[in-house]
Residue frames as qw, qx, qy, qz and C-alpha x, y, z in Angstrom:
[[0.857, -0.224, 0.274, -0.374, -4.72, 22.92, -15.96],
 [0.882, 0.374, -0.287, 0.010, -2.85, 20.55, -18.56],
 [0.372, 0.473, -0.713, 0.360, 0.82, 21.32, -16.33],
 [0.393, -0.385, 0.753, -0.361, -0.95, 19.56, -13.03],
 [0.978, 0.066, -0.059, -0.191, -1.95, 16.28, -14.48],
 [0.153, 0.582, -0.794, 0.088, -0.23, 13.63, -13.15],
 [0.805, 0.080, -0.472, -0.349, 0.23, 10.06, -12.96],
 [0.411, -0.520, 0.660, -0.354, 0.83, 8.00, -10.24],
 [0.728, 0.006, -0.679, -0.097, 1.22, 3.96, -10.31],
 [0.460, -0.497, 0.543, -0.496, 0.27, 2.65, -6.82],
 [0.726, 0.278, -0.630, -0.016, 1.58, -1.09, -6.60],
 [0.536, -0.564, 0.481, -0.404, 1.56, -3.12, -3.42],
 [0.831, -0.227, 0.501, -0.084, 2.06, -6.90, -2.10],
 [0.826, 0.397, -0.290, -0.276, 4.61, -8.35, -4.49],
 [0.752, -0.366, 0.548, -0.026, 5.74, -10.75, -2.03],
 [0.480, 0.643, -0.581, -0.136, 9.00, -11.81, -3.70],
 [0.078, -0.146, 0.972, -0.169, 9.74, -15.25, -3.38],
 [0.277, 0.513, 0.812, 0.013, 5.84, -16.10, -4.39],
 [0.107, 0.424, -0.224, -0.871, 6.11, -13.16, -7.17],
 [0.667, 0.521, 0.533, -0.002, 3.83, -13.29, -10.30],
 [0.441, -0.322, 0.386, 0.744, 6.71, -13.00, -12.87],
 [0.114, 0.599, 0.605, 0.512, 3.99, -12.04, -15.80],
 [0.232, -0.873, -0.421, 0.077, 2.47, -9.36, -13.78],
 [0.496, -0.733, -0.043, 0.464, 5.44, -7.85, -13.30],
 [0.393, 0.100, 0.638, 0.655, 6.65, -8.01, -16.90],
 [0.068, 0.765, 0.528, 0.363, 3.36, -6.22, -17.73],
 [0.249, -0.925, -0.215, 0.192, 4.12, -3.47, -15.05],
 [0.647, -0.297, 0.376, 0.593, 7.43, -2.80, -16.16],
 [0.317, 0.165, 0.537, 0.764, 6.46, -2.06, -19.62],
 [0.016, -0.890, -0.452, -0.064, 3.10, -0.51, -18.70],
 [0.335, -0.840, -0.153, 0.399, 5.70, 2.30, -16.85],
 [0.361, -0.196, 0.493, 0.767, 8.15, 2.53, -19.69],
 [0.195, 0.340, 0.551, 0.737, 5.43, 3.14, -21.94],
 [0.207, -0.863, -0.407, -0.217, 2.97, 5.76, -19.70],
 [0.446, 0.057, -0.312, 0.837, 6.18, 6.72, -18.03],
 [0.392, -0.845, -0.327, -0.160, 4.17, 8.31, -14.92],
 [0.118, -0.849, 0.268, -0.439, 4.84, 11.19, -12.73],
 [0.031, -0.528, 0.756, -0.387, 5.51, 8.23, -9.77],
 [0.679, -0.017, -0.650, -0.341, 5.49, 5.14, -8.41],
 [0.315, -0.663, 0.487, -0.473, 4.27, 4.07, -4.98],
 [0.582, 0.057, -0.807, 0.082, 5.08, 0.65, -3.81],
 [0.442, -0.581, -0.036, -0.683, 2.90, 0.16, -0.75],
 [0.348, -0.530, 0.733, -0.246, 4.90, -2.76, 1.03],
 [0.878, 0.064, 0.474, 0.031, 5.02, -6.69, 1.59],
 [0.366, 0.629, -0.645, -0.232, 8.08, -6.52, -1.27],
 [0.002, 0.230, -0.944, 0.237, 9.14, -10.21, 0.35],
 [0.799, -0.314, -0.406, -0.313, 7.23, -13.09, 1.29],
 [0.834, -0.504, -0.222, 0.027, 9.36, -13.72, 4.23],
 [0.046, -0.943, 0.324, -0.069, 11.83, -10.96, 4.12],
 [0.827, -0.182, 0.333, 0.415, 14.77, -13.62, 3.10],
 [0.091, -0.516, 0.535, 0.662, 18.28, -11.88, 1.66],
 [0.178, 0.028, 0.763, 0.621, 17.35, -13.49, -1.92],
 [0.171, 0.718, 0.649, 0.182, 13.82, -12.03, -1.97],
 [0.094, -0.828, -0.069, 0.548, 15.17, -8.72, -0.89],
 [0.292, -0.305, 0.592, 0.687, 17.87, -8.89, -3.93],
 [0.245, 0.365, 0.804, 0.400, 15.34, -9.61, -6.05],
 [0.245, 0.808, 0.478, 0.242, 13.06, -6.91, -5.15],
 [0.345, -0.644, 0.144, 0.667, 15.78, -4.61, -5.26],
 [0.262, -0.167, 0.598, 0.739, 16.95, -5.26, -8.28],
 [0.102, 0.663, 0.715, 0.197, 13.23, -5.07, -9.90],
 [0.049, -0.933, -0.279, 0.221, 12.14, -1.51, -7.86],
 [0.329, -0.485, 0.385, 0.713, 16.09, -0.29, -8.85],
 [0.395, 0.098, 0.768, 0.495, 15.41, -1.23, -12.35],
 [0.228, 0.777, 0.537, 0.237, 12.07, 0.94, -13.03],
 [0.204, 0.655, 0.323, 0.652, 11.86, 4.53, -15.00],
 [0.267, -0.773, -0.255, -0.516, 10.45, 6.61, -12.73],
 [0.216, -0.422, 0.525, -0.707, 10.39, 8.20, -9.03],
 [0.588, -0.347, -0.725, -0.088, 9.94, 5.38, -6.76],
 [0.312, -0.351, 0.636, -0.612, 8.74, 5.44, -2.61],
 [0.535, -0.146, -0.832, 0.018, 8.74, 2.33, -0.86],
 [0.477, -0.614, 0.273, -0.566, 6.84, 1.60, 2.50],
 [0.027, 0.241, -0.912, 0.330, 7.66, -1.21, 4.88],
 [0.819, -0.195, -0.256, -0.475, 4.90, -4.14, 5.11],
 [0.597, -0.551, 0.554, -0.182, 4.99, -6.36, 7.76],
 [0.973, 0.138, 0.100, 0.157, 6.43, -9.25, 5.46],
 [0.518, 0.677, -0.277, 0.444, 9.52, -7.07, 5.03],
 [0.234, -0.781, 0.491, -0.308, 10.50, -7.34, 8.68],
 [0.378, 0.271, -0.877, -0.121, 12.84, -10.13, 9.20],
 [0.875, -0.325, -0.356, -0.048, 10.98, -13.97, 10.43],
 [0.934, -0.001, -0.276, 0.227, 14.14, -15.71, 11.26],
 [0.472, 0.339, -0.237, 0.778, 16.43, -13.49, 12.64],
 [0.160, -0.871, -0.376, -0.274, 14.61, -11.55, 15.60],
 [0.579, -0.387, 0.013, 0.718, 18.05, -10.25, 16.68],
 [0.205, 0.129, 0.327, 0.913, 17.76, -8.13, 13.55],
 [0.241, -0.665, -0.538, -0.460, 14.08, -7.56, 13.52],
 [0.432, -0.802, -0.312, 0.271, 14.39, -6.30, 16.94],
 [0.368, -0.758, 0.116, 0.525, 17.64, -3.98, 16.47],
 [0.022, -0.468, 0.426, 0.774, 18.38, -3.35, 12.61],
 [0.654, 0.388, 0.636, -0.130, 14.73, -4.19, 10.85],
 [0.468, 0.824, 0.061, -0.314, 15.29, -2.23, 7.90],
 [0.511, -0.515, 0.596, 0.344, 18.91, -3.68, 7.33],
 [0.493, 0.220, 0.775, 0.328, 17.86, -5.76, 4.42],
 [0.294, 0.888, 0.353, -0.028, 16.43, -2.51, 2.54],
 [0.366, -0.663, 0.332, 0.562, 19.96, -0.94, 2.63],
 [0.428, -0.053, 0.527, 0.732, 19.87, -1.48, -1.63],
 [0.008, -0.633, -0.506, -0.586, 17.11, 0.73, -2.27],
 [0.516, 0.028, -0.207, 0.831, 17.47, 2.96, 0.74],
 [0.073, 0.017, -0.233, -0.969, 17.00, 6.33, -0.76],
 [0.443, -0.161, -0.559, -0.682, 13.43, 5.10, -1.66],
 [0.387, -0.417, -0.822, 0.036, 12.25, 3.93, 1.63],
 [0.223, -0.652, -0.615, 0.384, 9.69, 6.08, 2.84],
 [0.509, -0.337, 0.029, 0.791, 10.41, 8.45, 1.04],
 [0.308, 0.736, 0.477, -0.368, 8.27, 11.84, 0.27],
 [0.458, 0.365, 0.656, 0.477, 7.34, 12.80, -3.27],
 [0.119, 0.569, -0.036, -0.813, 7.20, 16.86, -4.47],
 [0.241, 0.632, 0.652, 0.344, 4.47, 16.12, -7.99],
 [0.019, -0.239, -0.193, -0.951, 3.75, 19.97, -7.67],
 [0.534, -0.191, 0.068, -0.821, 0.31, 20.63, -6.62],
 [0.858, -0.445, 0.001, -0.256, 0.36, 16.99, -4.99],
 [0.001, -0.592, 0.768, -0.246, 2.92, 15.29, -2.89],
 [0.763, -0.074, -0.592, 0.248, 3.42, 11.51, -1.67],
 [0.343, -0.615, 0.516, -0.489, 3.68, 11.79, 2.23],
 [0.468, 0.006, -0.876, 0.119, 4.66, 8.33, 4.12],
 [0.460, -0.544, 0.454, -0.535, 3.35, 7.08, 7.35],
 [0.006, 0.405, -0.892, 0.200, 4.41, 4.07, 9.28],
 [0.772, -0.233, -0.015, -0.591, 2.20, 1.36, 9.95],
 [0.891, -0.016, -0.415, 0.183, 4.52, -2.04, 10.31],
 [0.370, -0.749, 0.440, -0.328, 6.37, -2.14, 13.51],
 [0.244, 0.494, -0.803, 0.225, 8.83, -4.58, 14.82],
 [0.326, -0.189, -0.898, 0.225, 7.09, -5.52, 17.43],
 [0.413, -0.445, 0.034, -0.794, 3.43, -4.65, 19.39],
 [0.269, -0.197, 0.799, -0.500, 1.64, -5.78, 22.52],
 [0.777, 0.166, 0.372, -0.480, -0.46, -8.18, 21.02],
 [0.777, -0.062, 0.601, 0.177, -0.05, -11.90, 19.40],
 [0.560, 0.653, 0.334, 0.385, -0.72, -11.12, 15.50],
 [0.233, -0.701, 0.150, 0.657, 2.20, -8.57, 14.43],
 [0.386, 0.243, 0.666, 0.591, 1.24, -8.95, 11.21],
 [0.127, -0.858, -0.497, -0.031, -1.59, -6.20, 11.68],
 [0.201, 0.804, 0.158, 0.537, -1.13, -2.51, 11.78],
 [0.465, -0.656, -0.411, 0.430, 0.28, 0.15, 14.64],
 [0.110, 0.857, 0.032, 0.502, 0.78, 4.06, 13.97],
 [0.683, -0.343, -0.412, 0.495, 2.71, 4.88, 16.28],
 [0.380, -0.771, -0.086, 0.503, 3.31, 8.39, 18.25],
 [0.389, -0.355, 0.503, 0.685, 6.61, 8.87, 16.33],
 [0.228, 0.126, 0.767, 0.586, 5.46, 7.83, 13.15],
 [0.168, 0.933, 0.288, 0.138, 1.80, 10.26, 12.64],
 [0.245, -0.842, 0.075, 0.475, 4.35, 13.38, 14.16],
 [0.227, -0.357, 0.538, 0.729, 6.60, 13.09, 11.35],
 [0.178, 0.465, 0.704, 0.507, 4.06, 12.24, 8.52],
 [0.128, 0.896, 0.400, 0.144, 1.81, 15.32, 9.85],
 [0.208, -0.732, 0.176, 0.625, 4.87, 17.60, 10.38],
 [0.496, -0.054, 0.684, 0.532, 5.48, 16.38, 7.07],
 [0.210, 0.663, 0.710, 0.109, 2.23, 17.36, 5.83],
 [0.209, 0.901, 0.378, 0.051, 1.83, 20.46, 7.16],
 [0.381, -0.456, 0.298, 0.747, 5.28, 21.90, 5.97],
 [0.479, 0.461, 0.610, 0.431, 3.45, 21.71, 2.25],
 [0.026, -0.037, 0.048, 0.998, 2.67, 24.57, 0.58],
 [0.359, 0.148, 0.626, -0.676, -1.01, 25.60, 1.16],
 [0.701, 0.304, 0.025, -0.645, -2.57, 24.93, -1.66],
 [0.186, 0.430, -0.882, -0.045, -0.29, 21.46, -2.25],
 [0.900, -0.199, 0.155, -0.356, -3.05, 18.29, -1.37],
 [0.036, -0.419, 0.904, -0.073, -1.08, 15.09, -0.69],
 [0.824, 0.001, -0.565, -0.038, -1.27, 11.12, -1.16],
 [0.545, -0.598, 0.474, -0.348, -0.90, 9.38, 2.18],
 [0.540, 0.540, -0.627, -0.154, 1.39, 6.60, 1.73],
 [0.610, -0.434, 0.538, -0.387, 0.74, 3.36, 3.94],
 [0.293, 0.203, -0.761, -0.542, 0.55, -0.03, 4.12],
 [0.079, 0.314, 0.941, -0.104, -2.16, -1.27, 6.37],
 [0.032, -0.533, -0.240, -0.810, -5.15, 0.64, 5.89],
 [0.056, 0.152, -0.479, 0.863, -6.50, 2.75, 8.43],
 [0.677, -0.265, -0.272, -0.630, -8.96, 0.90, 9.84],
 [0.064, 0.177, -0.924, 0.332, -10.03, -0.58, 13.10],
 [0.709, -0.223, -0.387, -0.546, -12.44, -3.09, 12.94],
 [0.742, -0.389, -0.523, -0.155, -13.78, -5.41, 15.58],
 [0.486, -0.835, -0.184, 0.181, -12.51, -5.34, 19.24],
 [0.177, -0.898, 0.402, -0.006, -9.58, -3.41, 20.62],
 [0.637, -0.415, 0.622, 0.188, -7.40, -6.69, 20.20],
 [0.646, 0.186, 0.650, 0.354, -8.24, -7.50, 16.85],
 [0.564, 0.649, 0.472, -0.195, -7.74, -4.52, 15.07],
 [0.703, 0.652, 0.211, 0.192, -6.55, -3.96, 11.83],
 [0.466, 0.406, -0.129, 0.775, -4.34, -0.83, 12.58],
 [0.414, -0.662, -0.438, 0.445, -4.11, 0.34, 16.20],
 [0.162, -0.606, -0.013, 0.779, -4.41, 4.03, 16.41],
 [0.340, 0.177, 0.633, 0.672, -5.49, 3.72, 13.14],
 [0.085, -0.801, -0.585, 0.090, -8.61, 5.95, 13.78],
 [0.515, -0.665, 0.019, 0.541, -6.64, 8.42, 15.36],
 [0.252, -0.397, 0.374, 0.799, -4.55, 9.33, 12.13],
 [0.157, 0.521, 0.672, 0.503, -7.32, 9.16, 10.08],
 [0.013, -0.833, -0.548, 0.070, -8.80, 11.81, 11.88],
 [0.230, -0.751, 0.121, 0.607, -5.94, 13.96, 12.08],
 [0.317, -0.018, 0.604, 0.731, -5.61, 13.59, 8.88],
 [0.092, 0.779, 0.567, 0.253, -9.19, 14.90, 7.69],
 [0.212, -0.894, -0.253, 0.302, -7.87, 17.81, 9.12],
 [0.239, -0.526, 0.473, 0.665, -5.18, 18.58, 6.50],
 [0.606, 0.576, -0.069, -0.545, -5.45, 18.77, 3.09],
 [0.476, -0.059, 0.876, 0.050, -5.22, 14.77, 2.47],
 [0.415, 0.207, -0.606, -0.646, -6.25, 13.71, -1.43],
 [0.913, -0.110, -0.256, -0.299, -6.41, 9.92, -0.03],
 [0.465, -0.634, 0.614, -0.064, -4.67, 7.40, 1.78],
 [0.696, 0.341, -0.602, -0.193, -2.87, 4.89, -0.51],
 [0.453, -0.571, 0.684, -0.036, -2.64, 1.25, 0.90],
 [0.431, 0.444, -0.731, -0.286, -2.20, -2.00, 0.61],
 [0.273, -0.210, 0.816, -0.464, -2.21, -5.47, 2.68],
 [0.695, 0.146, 0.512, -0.484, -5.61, -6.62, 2.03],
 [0.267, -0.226, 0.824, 0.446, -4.61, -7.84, -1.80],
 [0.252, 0.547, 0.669, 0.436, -7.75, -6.86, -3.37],
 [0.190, -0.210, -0.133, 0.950, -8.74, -3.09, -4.08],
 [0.100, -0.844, -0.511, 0.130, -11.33, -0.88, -2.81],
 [0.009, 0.207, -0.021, 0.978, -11.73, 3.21, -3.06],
 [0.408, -0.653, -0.638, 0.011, -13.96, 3.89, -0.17],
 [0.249, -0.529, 0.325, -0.744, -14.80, 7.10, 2.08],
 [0.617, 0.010, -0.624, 0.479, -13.78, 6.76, 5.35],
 [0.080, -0.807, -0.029, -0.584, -15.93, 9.03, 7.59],
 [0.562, -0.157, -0.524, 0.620, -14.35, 10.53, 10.85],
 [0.152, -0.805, -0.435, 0.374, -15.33, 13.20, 13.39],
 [0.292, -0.613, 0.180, 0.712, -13.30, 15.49, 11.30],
 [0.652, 0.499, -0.065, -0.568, -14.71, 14.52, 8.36],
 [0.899, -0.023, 0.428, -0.092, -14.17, 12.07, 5.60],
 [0.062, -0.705, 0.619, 0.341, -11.43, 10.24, 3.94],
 [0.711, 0.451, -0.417, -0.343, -10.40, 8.62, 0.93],
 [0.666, -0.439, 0.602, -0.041, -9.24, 5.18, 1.21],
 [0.774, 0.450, -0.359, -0.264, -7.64, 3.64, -1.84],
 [0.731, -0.394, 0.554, -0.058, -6.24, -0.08, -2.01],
 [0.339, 0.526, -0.661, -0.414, -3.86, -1.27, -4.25],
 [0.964, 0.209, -0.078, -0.144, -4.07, -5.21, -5.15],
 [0.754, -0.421, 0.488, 0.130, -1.62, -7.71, -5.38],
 [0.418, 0.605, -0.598, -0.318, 1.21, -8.53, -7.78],
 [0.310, -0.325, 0.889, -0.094, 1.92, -11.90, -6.34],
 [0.453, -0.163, -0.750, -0.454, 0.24, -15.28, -6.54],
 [0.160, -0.224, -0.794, 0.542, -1.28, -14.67, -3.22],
 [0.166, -0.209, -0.305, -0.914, -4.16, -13.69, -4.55],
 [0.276, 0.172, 0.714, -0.620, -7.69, -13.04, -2.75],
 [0.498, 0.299, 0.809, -0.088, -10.45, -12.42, -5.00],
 [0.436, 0.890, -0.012, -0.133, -9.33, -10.51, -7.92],
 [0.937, 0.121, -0.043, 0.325, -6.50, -11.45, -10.07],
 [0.652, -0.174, -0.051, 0.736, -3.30, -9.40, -10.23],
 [0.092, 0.907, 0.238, 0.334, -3.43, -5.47, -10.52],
 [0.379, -0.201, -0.190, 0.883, -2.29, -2.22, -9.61],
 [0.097, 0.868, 0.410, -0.264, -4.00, 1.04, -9.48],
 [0.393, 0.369, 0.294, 0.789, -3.54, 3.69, -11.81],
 [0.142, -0.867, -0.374, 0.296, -4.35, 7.35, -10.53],
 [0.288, 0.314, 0.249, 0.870, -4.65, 10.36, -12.48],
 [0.354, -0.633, -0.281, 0.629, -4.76, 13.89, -10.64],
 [0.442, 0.497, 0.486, 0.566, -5.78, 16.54, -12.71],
 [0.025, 0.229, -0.319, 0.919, -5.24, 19.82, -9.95],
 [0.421, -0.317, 0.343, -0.778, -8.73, 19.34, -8.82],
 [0.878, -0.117, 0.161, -0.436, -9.79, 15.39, -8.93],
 [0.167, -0.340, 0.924, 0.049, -7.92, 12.18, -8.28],
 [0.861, 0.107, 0.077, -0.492, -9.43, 9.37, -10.12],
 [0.435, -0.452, 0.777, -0.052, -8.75, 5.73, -10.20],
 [0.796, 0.287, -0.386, -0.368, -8.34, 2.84, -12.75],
 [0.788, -0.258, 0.554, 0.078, -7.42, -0.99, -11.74],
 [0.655, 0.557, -0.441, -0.258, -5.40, -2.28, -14.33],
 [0.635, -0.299, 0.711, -0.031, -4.84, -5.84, -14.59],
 [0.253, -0.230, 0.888, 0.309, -4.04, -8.54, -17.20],
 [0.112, 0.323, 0.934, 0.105, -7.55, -9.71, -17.75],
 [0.027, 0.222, 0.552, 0.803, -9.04, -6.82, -18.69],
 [0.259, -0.603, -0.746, 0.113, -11.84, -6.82, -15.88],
 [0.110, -0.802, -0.156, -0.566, -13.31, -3.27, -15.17],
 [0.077, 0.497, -0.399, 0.767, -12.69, -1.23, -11.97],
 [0.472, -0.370, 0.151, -0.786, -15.55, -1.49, -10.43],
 [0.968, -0.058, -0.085, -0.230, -15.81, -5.16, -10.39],
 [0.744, 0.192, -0.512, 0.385, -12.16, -5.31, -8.85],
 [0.094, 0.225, -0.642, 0.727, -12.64, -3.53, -5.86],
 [0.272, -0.510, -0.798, 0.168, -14.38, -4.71, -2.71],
 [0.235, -0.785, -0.282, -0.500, -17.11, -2.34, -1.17],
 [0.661, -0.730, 0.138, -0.108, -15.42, -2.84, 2.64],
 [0.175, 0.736, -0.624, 0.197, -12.15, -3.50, 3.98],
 [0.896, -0.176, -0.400, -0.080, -11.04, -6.99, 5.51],
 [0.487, -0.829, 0.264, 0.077, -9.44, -7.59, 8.32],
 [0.572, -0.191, 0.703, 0.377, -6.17, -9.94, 6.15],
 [0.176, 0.434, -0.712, -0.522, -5.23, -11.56, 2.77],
 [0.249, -0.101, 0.940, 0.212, -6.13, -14.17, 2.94],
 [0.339, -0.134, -0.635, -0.681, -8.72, -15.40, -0.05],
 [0.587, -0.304, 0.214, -0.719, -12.62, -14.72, 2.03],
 [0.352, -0.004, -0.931, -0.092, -13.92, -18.26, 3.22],
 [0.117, -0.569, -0.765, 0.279, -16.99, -17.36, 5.62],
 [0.111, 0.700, 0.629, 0.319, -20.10, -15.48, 4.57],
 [0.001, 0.899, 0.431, 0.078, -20.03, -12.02, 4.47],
 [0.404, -0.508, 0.258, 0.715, -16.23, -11.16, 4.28],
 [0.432, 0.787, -0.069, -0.435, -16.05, -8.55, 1.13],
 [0.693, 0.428, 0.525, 0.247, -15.89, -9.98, -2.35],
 [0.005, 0.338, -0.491, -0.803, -15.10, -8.24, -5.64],
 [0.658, 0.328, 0.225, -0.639, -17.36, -8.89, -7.86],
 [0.499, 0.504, -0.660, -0.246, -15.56, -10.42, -10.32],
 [0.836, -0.261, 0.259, -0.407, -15.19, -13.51, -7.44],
 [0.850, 0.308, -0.400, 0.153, -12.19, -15.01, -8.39],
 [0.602, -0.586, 0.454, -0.297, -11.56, -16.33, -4.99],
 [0.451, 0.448, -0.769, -0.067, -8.77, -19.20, -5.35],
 [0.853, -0.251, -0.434, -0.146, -10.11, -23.08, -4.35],
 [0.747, -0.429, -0.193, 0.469, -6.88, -23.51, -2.42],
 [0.137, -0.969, 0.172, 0.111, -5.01, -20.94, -0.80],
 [0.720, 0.438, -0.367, 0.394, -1.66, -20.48, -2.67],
 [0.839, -0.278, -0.249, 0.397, 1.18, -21.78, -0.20],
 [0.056, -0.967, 0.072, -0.238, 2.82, -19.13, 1.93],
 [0.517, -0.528, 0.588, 0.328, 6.69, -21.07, 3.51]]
């Protein structure tokens, strides 16, 4: 049992250019010293996908120990430029490459990407999720090429959830690959986006999935300070610590439900942490 433990660091939103340069100092050294099995970075590297926030989190994601896989958050496709964003979004990822999207062999569990940011969709807010066609086919060919007894980490970065109508939701088609996923031999789905973290089942006609959410590194914070997730896999159970700065238990850093955004809750009955460190003013996003 002792050769499948392994360690995974799942790290999301550290919107360079409104980075939280402590946080990151602490993750750095947390991986040099626990030096884990891998490390998933669940998108929104950038705050506004500008060349000097990419350099930066190049040089940062270049710079750590370990096996990294990046996914694409919708802050990493370019604003300003929608010549590029339309015909070479990924351009500005070209120094870390190798590491975008890119699936993890752990032995007896694997890292599997799937797409979820998209250049462009038919509706106003493209900040929000879309699975496309393309993108489940390759993540479940991807899947089931494993070896059979191999369970796997879906690797995303909105989570896979549509809430309220057909226009407003979270990740289109997001249903959809949740179910096909319950039908493979899925551990959990790692995301991000929502900048505070939750580990919720996710039930679907096919049955029911894990949803973990990583926090934020940034200072866009919602209502739980900075963190990442720690996850240790031990051949037959995946279990999760938050680890942040301040020392605040798990359970009192992740919400109980999934929001539709980031931004920090402001009307009754959007999910909380417990902990309830919801910032007065929302930190400044241009």
């Amino acid at each position: 049992m002792a050769s499948e433990l392994r360690r995974i660091f799942h790290l999301s939103d550290i919107h360079f250019g409104l980075e939280n340069n402590r946080a990151l100092d602490w993750v750095k050294q947390q991986i040099v010293e626990k030096r884990p099995d891998a490390v998933a970075i669940t998108g929104d590297l950038t705050m506004r996908a500008r060349h000097r926030e990419f350099a930066a989190a190049t040089e940062w994601i270049n710079s750590l120990d370990a096996p990294v896989t990046v996914e694409v958050g919708n802050h990493d496709m370019p604003y300003f430029n929608p010549i590029e964003r339309f015909f070479a979004p990924y351009k500005r990822f070209r120094g870390m490459q190798e590491k975008v999207e890119r699936e993890l062999d752990l032995g007896a569990l694997a890292i599997v990407p799937l797409k979820t940011a998209v250049r462009m969709q038919p509706r106003l807010n493209w900040s929000k999720g879309w699975v496309s066609s393309r993108a489940l086919e390759r993540c479940l060919a991807a899947l089931d090429a494993l070896p059979k007894d191999t369970r796997a980490l879906v690797a995303v970065h909105h989570p896979l959830r549509e809430v309220g109508t057909q226009g407003t939701a979270l990740t289109k088609h997001g249903g959809m690959a949740l179910r096909e996923l319950a039908k493979r031999n899925v551990e959990a789905v790692l995301s991000g986006h929502v900048h505070d973290a939750f580990d919720i089942m996710e039930e679907t006609e096919e049955g029911p999935v894990r949803m973990i959410g990583a926090g934020t590194l940034s200072q866009r914070t919602r209502s739980t300070p900075p963190s990442f997730n720690e996850i240790e896999w031990d051949g037959t159970k995946l279990t999760v610590h938050v680890r942040n700065l301040q020392q605040v238990d798990t359970p009192d850093m992740q919400i109980d439900d999934v929001p539709e955004n980031a931004l920090p809750p402001r009307s009754e009955g959007e999910p909380v942490a417990p902990v309830r460190q919801v910032p007065r003013v929302d930190p400044p996003v241009h």
